[in-house]
SEDO-926192 format. One record per residue (C-alpha): residue in one letter; x, y, z. Coordinates in steps of 0.25 Angstrom, whole numbers, padded with zeros to 4 digits, always signed. Example, Ala and Ser with C-alpha at 12.3 -4.5 7.8 and 13.67 -1.06 7.14 Angstrom:
BEGIN
A+0049-0018+0031 S+0055-0004+0029 
END
This chain:
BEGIN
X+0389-0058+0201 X+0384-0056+0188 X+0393-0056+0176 X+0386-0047+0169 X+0389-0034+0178 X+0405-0037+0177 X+0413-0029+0170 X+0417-0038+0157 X+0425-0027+0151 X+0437-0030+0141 X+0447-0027+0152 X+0439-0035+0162 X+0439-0049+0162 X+0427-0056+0160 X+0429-0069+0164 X+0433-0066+0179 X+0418-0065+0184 X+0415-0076+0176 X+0425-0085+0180 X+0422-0079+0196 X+0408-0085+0195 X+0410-0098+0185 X+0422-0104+0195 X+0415-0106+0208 X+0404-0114+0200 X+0416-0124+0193 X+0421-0126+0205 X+0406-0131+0212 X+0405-0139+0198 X+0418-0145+0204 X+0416-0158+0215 X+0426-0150+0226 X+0425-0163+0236 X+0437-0171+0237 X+0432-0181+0242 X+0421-0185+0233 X+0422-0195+0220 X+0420-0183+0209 X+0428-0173+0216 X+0433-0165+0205 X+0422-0165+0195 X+0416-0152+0188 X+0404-0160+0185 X+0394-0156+0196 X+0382-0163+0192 X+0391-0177+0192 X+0397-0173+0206 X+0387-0165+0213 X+0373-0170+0208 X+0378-0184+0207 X+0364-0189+0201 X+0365-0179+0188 X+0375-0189+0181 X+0383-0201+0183 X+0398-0195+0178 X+0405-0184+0177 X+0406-0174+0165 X+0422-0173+0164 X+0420-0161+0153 X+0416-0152+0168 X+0432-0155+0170 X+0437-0145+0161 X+0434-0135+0174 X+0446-0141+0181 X+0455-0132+0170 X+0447-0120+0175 X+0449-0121+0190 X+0466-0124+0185 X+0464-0110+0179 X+0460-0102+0190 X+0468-0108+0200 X+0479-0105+0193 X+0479-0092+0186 X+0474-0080+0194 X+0463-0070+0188 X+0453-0059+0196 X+0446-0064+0207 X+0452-0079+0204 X+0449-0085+0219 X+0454-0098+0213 X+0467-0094+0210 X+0477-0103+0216 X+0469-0110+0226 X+0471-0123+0230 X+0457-0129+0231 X+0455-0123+0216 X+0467-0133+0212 X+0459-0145+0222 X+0450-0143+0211 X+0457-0144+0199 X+0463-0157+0204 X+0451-0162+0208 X+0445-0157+0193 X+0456-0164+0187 X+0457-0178+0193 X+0441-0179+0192 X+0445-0178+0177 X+0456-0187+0177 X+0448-0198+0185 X+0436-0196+0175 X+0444-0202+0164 X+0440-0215+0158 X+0452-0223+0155 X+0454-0219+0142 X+0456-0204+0146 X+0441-0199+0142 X+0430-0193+0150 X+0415-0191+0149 X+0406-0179+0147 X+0393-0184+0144 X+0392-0198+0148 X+0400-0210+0153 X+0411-0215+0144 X+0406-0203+0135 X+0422-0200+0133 X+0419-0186+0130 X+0431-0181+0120 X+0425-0164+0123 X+0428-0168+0139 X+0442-0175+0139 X+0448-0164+0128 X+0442-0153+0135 X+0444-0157+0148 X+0459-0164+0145 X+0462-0150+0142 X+0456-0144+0156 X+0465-0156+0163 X+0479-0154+0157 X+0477-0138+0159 X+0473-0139+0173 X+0485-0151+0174 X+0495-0140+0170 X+0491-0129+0178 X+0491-0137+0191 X+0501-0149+0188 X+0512-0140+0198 X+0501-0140+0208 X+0497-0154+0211 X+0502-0167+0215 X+0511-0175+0205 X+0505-0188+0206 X+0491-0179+0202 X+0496-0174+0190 X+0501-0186+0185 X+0490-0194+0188 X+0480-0182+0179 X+0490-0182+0169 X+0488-0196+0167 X+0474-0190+0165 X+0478-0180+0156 X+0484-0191+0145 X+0473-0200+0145 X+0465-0190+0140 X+0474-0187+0131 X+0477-0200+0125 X+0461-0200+0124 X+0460-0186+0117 X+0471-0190+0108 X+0461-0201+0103 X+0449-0196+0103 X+0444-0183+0096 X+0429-0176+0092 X+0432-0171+0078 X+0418-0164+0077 X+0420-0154+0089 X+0432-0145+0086 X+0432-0140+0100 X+0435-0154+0106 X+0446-0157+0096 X+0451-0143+0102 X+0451-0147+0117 X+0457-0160+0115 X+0467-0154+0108 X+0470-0143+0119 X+0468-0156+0129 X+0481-0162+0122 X+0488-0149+0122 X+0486-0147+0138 X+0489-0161+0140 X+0502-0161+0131 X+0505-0149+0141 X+0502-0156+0153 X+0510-0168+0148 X+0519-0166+0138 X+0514-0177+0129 X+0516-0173+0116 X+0505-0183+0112 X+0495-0172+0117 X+0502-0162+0108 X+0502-0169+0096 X+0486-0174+0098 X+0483-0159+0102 X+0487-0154+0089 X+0481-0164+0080 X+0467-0160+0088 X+0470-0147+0086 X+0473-0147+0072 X+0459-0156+0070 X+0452-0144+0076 X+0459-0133+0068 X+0455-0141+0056 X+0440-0142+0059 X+0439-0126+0061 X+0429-0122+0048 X+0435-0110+0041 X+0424-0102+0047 X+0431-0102+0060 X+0424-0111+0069 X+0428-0126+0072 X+0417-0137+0070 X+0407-0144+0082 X+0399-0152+0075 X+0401-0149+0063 X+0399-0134+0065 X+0401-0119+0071 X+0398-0119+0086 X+0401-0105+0094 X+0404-0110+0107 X+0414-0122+0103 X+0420-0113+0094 X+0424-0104+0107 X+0429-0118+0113 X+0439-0121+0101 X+0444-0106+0102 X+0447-0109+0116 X+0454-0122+0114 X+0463-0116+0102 X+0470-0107+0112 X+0476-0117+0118 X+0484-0122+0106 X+0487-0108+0101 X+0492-0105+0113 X+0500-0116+0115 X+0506-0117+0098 X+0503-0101+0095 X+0498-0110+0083 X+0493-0099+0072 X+0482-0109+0067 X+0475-0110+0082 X+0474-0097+0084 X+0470-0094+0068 X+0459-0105+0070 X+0455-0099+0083 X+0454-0085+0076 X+0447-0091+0064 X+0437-0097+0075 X+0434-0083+0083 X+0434-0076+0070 X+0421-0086+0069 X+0415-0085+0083 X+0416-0068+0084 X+0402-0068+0074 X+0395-0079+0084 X+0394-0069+0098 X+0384-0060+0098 X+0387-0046+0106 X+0380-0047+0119 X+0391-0060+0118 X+0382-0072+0116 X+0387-0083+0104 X+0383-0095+0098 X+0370-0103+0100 X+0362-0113+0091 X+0370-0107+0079 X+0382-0115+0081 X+0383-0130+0079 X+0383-0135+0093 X+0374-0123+0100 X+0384-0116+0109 X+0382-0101+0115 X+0396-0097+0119 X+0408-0094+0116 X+0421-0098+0125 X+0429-0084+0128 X+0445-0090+0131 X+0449-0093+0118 X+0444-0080+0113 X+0452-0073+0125 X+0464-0079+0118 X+0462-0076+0105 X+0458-0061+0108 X+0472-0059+0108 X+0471-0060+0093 X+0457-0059+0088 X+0447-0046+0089 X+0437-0057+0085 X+0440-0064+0099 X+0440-0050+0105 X+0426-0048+0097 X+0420-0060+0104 X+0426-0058+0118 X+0419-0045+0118 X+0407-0050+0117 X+0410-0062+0125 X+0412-0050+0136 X+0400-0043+0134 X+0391-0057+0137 X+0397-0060+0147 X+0393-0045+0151 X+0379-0048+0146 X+0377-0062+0153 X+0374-0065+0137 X+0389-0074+0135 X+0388-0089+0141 X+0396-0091+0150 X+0402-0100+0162 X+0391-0093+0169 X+0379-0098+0161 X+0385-0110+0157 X+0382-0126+0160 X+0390-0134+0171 X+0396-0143+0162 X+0399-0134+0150 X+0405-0121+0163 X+0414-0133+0165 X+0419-0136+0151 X+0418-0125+0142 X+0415-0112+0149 X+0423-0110+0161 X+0437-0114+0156 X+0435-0106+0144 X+0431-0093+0153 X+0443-0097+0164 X+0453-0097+0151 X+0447-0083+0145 X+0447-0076+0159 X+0465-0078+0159 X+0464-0076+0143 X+0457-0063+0144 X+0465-0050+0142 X+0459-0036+0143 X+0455-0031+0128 X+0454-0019+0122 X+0444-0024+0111 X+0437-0015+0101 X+0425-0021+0096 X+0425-0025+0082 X+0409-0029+0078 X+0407-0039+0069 X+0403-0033+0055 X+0388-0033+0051 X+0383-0042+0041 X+0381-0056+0037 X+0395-0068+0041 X+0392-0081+0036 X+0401-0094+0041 X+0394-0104+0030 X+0401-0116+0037 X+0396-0113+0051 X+0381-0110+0045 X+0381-0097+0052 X+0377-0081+0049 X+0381-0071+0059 X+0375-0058+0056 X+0379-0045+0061 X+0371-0030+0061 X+0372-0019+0069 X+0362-0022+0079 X+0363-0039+0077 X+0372-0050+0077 X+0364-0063+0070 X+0369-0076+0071 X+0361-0089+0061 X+0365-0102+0062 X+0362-0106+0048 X+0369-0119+0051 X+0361-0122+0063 X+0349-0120+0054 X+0346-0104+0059 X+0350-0103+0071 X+0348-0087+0074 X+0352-0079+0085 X+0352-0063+0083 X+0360-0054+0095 X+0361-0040+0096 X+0371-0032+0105 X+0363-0038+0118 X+0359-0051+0116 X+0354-0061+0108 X+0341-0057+0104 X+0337-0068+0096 X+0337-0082+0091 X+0332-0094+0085 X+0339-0109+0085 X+0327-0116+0076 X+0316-0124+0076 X+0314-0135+0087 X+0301-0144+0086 X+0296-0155+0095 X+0289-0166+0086 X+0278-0174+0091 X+0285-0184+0094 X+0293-0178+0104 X+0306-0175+0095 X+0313-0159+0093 X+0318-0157+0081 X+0324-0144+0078 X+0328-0136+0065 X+0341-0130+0072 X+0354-0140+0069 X+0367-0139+0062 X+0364-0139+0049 X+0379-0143+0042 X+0373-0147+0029 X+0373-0131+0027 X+0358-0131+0020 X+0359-0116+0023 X+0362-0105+0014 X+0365-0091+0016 X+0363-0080+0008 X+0364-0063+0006 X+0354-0057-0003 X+0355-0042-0002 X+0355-0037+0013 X+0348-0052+0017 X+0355-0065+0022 X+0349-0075+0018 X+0350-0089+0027 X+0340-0102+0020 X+0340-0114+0030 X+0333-0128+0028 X+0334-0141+0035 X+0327-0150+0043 X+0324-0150+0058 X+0332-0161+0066 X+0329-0168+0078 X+0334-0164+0090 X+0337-0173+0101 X+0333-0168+0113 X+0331-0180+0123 X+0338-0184+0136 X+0341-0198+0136 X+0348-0200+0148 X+0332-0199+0152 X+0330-0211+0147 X+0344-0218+0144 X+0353-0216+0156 X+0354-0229+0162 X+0357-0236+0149 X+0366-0226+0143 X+0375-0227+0156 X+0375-0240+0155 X+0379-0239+0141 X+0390-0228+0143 X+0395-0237+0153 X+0396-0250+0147 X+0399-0247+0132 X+0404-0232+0133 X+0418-0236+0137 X+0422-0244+0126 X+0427-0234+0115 X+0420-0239+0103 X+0407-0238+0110 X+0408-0224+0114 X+0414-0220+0100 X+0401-0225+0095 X+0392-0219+0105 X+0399-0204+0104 X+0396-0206+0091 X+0382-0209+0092 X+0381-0197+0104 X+0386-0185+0096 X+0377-0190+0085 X+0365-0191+0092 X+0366-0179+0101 X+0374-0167+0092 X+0376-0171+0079 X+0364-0179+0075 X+0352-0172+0067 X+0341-0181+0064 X+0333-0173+0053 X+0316-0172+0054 X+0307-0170+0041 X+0305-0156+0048 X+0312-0146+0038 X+0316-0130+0038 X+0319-0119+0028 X+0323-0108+0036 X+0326-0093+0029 X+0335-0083+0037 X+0336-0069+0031 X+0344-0059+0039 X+0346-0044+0037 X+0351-0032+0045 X+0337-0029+0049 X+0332-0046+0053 X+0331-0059+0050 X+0318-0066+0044 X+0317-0080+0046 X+0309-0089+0037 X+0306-0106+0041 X+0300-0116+0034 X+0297-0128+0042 X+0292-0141+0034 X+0293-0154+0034 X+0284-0166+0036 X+0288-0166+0053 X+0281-0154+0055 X+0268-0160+0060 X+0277-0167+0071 X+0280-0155+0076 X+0274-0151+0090 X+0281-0140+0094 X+0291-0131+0085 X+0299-0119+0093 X+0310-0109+0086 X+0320-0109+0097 X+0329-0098+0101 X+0339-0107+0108 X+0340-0121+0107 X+0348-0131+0102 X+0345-0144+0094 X+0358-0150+0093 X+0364-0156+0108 X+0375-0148+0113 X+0379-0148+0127 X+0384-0133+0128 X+0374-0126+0121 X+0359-0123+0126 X+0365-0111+0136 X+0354-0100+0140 X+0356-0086+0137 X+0350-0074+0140 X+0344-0070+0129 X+0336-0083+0129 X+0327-0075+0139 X+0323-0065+0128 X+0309-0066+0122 X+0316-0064+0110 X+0323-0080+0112 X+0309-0087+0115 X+0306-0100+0109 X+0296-0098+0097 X+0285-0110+0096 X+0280-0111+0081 X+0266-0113+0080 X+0262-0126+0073 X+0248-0126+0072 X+0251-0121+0057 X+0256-0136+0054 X+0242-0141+0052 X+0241-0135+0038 X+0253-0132+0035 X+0266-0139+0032 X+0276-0132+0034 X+0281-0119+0044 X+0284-0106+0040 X+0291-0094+0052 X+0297-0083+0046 X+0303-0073+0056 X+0308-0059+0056 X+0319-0055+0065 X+0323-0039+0065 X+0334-0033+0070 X+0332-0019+0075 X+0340-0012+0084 X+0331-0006+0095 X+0335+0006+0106 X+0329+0000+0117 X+0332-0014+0115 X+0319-0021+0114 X+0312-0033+0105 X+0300-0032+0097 X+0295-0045+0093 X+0286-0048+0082 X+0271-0052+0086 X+0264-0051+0073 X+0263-0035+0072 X+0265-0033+0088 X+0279-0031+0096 X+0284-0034+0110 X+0295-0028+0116 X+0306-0036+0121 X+0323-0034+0123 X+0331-0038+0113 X+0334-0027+0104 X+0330-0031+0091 X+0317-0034+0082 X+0311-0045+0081 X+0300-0048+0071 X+0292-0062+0068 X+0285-0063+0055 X+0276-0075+0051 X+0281-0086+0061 X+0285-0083+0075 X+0279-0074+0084 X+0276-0072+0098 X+0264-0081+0096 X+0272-0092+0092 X+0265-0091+0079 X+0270-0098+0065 X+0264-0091+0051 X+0265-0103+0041 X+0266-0097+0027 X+0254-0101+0019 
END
């Protein structure tokens, strides 16, 4: 069955086929056998392959929560509904996670000993929901012994916290709310409010809530998500004003054919989670705004979904997000209420969303010029910087986040004006368990478990792999002019690193900086407008310095078609705009130094 030929009108809901086609694939994720040693786990590579990786991902848990939903609330063409091998399942799913507990109440997600605090908050939560819906259901002696579980966790979460990712200061505290539920410690209550008011506090008066020290679309949906829980539970008008505040913020950052986010935001991620906007439709037209268009992607085959989504992350984030809108969505008579044209700055975030008739633009100034461009179809075009390999086998890249704010932007009559400069950074791209395994396990295994080691080592881990940017003498001035007709783009390249350079591309999707949920494919990446661009560098040997200037136009055409610059020729393509190159890129590949 294909999702794109169902009917995903407003009175029709578009989760059910989505959810008719995600479940059978949880539940092959799912070890089914009771009688083997992992029986319970989500995590198929673990269970099933066996020679993929020694231990368990615990964050593939949260599915348990999922198979809890479905057997116990009814919705069309739910098979699951009430059956007692579904809730086999969910036991099985639950004491897999209880007996994957280290003694202190944490679990791992990437490594041994790793104490994850994103897996026991978010799958804490997933383990005291599914506790409550079942607790009548199973044995007494069961209960108590995953309750027990339940406050390990607890008293873990209550000591830990991750104070530069909003969204897991959220879970955790939603985990403390479901457990104080579940249990009735008011311990749970008090360490879920404190959480939640440290997350309330780190939302930036622009409306979105800071991941790693910036604006990221996807975890933004998350947060929204999460807030529903409290608001539902207090009816406490600061949530739901921060969750307005939040969508208010995300409406400019889904394109109409229902695609969002990318490379402009500060952690890469190219969704956005529907439930929590399900929930607030009820009193925002700017969730109403961004649900539409959700629906038309989803039409489209252009929105992520559960069905293009990883294992790991179809687990964690996806499908109980899609589960929790499929029962929160309510038939709506929406009328549609566009976006007005022009230029909306959010200076904090370092990002332009522009708007005319025929083009929505998005430029992540804060990501050093980060562009994607999407008319009403798809997304017709983008570029997410320069990546370089050096000669000595190193990739650096000019695309980072850039929170030093060495951007400026301007209006001067009808232009807007964005000026850029930095230096490239380098990226690190190796895999080291190549090279390392043995030792590493040996270290996780040895040192890992005592807590000052790991304290030290997490601190070191999130350096090295998201937040560290190690600068090259490789330096940019970029120039972004953007009108109703285009955008010209002008980059100077210098720096005494440029004779290392081997190969130079200006990607269209890509990312620099490590983040397990981003790097998904799209559709649109098939286009001819989204191929890769090799620069040229023969014109190193006299010169140093590089010079691309580019010319993007936007021109509505009746029969959607591209034409593509190619120094005075034109190729038809399908994308419904204009494209022009001027000086630098063309379908050569070729790079015009200015004299």
């Amino acid at each position: 069955m294909c999702v794109s030929q169902c009917d995903f009108s407003f009175q029709t809901n578009p989760y059910t086929t989505i959810l008719q086609l995600s479940i059978p694939r949880l539940l092959s994720l799912q070890d089914r056998n009771p009688l083997s040693t992992t029986y319970g786990c989500f995590d198929r590579p673990y269970w099933h392959f066996k020679t993929i990786t020694d231990f368990p991902n615990i964050s593939c848990q949260q599915s348990m929560l999922v198979l809890a939903q479905i057997y116990k609330y009814p919705f069309s063409g739910n098979i699951y509904f009430g059956k007692k091998k579904i809730l086999e399942n969910i036991i099985a799913g639950l004491t897999f996670w209880a007996k994957s507990q280290h003694k202190d109440g944490s679990v791992d997600e990437f490594f041994p000993y790793d104490r994850s605090f994103c897996a026991i908050a978010f799958t804490t939560y997933a383990a005291a929901e599914s506790l409550s819906l079942i607790k009548d259901e199973i044995e007494l002696s069961c209960f108590e012994e995953l309750q027990k579980k339940v406050h390990s966790s607890c008293n873990w979460i209550l000591k830990h916290d991750n104070k530069e990712v909003t969204n897991q200061i959220l879970a955790a505290s939603v985990a403390l709310l479901k457990s104080f539920f579940l249990t009735q410690d008011h311990r749970y209550l008090v360490g879920s409010q404190e959480k939640l008011k440290r997350a309330l506090s780190q939302q930036n008066e622009e409306g979105w809530f800071y991941e790693y020290n910036g604006a990221d679309i996807g975890y933004l949906s998350i947060s929204i998500d999460l807030l529903v829980h409290h608001y539902k539970f207090s009816a406490d008008e600061k949530v739901k004003q921060a969750a307005l505040r939040a969508i208010g913020f995300l409406k400019h950052f889904i394109f109409p054919h229902g695609s969002a986010g990318g490379e402009y935001g500060s952690r890469n991620t190219q969704y956005i989670m529907p439930s929590g906007l399900e929930f607030f439709s009820n009193y925002s037209d700017e969730a109403q705004y961004i649900l539409h268009y959700l629906y038309r992607g989803f039409q489209k085959g252009q929105t992520l979904s559960p069905l293009s989504s990883d294992d790991r992350y179809f687990c964690f984030f996806y499908i109980p997000s899609y589960v929790s809108a499929l029962y929160l969505f309510k038939p709506k008579n929406y009328t549609h209420r566009p976006l007005s044209d022009g230029m909306t700055l959010f200076k904090r975030a370092g990002l332009v969303h522009y708007k005319n008739q025929d083009m929505h633009v998005v430029i992540g100034a804060s990501k050093n010029g980060v562009i994607k461009i999407s008319n009403q179809d798809k997304t017709v075009y983008s570029e997410v910087g320069f990546f370089c390999t050096l000669k000595n086998g190193h990739l650096v890249a000019s695309q980072f986040l850039n929170t030093q704010n060495s951007f400026s932007v301007s209006e001067i009559n009808q232009d807007i004006i964005i000026k850029i400069q930095g230096q490239f950074i380098r990226v690190y791209n190796k895999i080291p368990m190549r090279k390392y395994l043995l030792p590493f396990r040996i270290f996780n295994y040895v040192f890992l478990r005592f807590k000052l080691f790991h304290q030290l080592f997490d601190l070191f881990f999130r350096k090295k792999m998201i937040m560290k940017k190690t600068k090259t003498k490789i330096y940019f001035n970029k120039k972004i002019r953007l009108n109703s007709e285009g955008i010209e783009i002008e980059d100077e390249i210098t720096g005494s690193y440029l004779r290392k350079i081997q190969k130079m591309y200006l990607l269209s999707h890509g990312t620099a900086m490590y983040n397990t949920t981003s790097s998904c494919f799209q559709n649109c990446e098939i286009d001819d407008s989204h191929l890769h661009q090799e620069i040229d560098l023969d014109c190193l040997q006299n010169n140093k310095q590089i010079r691309l200037s580019r010319k993007i136009i936007f021109k509505q055409l009746d029969n959607p078609s591209v034409m593509r610059g190619r120094q005075g020729r034109s190729e038809k393509g399908d994308a419904g705009v204009l494209f022009c190159t001027s000086r630098s890129l063309t379908s050569e590949n070729e790079v015009f130094p200015h004299n």
